[in-house]
C-alpha positions as CSV (number, residue, x, y, z in Angstrom):
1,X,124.8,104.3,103.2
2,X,125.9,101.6,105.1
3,X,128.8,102.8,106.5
4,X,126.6,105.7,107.9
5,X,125.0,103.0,109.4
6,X,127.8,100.4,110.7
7,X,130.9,104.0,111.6
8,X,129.2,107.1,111.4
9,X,131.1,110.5,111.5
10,X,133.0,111.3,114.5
11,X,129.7,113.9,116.1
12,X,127.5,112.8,113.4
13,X,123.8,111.8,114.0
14,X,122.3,109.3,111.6
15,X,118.3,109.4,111.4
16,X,116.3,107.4,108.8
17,X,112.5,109.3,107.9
18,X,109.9,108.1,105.9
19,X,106.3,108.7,106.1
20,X,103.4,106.3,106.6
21,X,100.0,106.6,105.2
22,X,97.4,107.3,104.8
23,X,95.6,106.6,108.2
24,X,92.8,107.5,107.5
25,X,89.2,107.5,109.7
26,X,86.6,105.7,109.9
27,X,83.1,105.3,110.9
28,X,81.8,102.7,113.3
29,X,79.5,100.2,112.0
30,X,76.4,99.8,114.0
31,X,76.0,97.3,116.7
32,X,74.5,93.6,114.9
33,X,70.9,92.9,115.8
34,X,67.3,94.1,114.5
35,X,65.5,97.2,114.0
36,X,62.3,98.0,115.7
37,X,60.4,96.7,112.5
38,X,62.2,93.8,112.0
39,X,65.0,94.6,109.3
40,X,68.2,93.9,109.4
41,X,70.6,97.0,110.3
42,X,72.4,98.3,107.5
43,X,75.5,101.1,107.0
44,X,77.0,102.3,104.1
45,X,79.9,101.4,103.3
46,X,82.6,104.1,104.2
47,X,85.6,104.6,102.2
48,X,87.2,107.8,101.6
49,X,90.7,109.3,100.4
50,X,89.0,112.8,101.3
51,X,90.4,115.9,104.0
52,X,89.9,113.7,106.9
53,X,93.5,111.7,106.0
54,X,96.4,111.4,107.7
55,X,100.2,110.8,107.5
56,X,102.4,109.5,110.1
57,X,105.6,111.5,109.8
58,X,108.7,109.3,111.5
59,X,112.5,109.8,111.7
60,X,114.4,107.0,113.6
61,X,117.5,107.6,115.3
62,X,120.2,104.7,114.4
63,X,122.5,104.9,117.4
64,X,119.7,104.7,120.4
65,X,116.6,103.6,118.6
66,X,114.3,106.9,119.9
67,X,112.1,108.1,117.8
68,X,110.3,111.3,116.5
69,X,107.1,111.3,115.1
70,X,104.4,113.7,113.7
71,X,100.9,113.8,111.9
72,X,100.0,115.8,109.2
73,X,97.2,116.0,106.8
74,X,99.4,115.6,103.8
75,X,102.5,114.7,102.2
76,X,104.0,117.7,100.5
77,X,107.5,119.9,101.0
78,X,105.7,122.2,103.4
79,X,105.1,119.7,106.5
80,X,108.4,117.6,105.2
81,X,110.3,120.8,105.7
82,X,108.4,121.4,109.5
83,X,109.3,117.6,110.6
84,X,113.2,118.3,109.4
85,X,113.0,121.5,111.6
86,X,111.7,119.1,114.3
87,X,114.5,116.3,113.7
88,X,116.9,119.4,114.0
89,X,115.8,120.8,117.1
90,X,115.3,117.2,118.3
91,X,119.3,116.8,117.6
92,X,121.2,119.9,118.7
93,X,124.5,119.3,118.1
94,X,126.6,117.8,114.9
95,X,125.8,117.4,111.7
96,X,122.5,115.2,110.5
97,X,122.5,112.7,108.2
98,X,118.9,111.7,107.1
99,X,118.4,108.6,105.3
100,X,115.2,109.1,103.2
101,X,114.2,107.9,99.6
102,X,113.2,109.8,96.8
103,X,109.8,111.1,97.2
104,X,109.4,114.5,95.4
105,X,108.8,116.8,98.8
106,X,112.0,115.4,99.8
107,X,114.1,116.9,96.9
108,X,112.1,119.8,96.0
109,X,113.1,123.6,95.2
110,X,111.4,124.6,98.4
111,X,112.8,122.1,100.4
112,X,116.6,122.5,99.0
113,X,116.1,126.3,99.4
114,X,115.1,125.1,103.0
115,X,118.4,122.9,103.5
116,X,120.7,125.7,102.6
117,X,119.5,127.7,105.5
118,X,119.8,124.5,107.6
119,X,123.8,123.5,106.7
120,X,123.9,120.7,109.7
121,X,121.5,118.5,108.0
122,X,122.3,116.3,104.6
123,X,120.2,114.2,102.6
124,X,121.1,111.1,101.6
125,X,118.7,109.4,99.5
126,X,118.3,105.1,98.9
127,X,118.1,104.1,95.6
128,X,114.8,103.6,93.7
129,X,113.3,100.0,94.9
130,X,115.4,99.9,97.6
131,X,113.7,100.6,100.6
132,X,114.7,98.0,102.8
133,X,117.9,100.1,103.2
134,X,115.7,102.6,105.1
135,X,115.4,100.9,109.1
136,X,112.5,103.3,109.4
137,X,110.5,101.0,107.1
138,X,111.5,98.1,110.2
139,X,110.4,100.4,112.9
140,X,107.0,101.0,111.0
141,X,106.0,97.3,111.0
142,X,106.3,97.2,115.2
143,X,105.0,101.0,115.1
144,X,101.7,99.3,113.0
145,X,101.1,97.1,115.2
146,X,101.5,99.2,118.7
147,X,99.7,101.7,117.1
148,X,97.3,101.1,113.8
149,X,96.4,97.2,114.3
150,X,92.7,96.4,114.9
151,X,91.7,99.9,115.5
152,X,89.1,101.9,114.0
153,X,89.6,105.7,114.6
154,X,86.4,108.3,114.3
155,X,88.6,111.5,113.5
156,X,92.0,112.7,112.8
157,X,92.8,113.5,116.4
158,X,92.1,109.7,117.6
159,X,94.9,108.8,115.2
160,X,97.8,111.7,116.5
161,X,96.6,110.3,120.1
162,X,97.9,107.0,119.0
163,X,100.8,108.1,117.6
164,X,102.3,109.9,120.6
165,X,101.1,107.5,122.9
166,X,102.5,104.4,120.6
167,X,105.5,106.5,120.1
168,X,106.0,107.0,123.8
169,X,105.7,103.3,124.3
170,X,108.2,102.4,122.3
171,X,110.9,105.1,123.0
172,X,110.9,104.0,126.5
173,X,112.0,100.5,125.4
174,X,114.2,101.6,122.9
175,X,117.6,100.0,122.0
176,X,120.4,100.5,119.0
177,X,119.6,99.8,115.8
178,X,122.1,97.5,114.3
179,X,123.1,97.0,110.5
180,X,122.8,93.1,110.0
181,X,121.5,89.9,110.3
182,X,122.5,89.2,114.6
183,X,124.8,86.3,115.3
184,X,122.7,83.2,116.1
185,X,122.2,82.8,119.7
186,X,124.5,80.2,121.6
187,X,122.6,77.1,122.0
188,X,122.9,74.7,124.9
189,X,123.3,71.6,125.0
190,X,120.4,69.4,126.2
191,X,120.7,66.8,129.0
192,X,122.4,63.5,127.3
193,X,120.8,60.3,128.4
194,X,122.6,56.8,129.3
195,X,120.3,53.9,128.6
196,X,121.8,50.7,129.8
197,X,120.5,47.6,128.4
């Protein structure tokens, strides 16, 4: 896995996926002050796991750092299989190498039935606890706080609204992604002082 990451095959493209969630919305609490007879306001507390989730579907492309990204309302073979088909079309020529982990979608009968109709792209998998092998789980953190940080979103299309636009945002800044710690920066030398007594 690292080599894919430090000499990839001559033509190869190396993309790491993962998915993030869920995001899920929420309502907005009422504005603080009184009621008309003198109470304070109250809301109920909302918490939910229900159809209004969302999952952040991301593959992250080693060599120049763009990314793809795509919302779905759940996490199953069906939508993985739909965001591979966009990584594919995203990445027209060579073969794919996508560096995922081992969530059950990823390895399923539908989705290896998929694959075989799809030669170009192959699935290599991290090991089990291993996830900071994946750089997608790096580009999540800044994607979190672009994107998800200190926002409240009323419905599912507030959070694909941030995703494209956060996406967009960082895909025009986007550089390499390198395999290891960087070399420490050069440091210069401050001023020296002569004190004469």
């Amino acid at each position: 896995m690292v080599e894919l990451y430090t000499s990839p095959p001559a033509g190869a493209t190396v993309v790491c996926t993962d998915e993030l969630g869920p995001v899920i919305p929420r309502t907005f609490p009422p504005a603080p002050g009184w009621s008309p007879d003198g109470h304070r306001i109250k809301n109920e507390i909302d918490y939910s796991r229900g159809p209004e989730k969302t999952w952040v579907y991301g593959a992250l492309r080693v060599r120049d750092g763009q990314e793809l990204t795509m919302t779905a309302t759940s996490r199953n073979s069906v939508f993985y299989q739909q965001f591979l088909q966009l990584v594919e079309d995203a990445n027209p020529h060579g073969d794919i190498y996508v560096i995922t982990d081992n969530l059950s979608s990823h390895n399923s009968v539908s989705t290896r039935t998929w694959l075989e109709g799809h030669p170009r792209i192959r699935h290599v998998f991290i090991p089990v606890g291993a996830c900071w092998l994946n750089l997608q789980e790096g580009w999540w953190r800044i994607f979190r706080k672009t994107a998800l940080a200190g926002r409240s979103f009323g419905d599912r299309d507030h959070i694909t609204h941030a995703t494209e636009v956060a996406t967009a945002q960082l895909n025009a800044r986007a550089r390499p992604w390198i395999w290891g710690r960087p070399a420490p920066p050069t440091r210069r030398l401050r001023r020296r002082y002569v004190y004469i007594l």
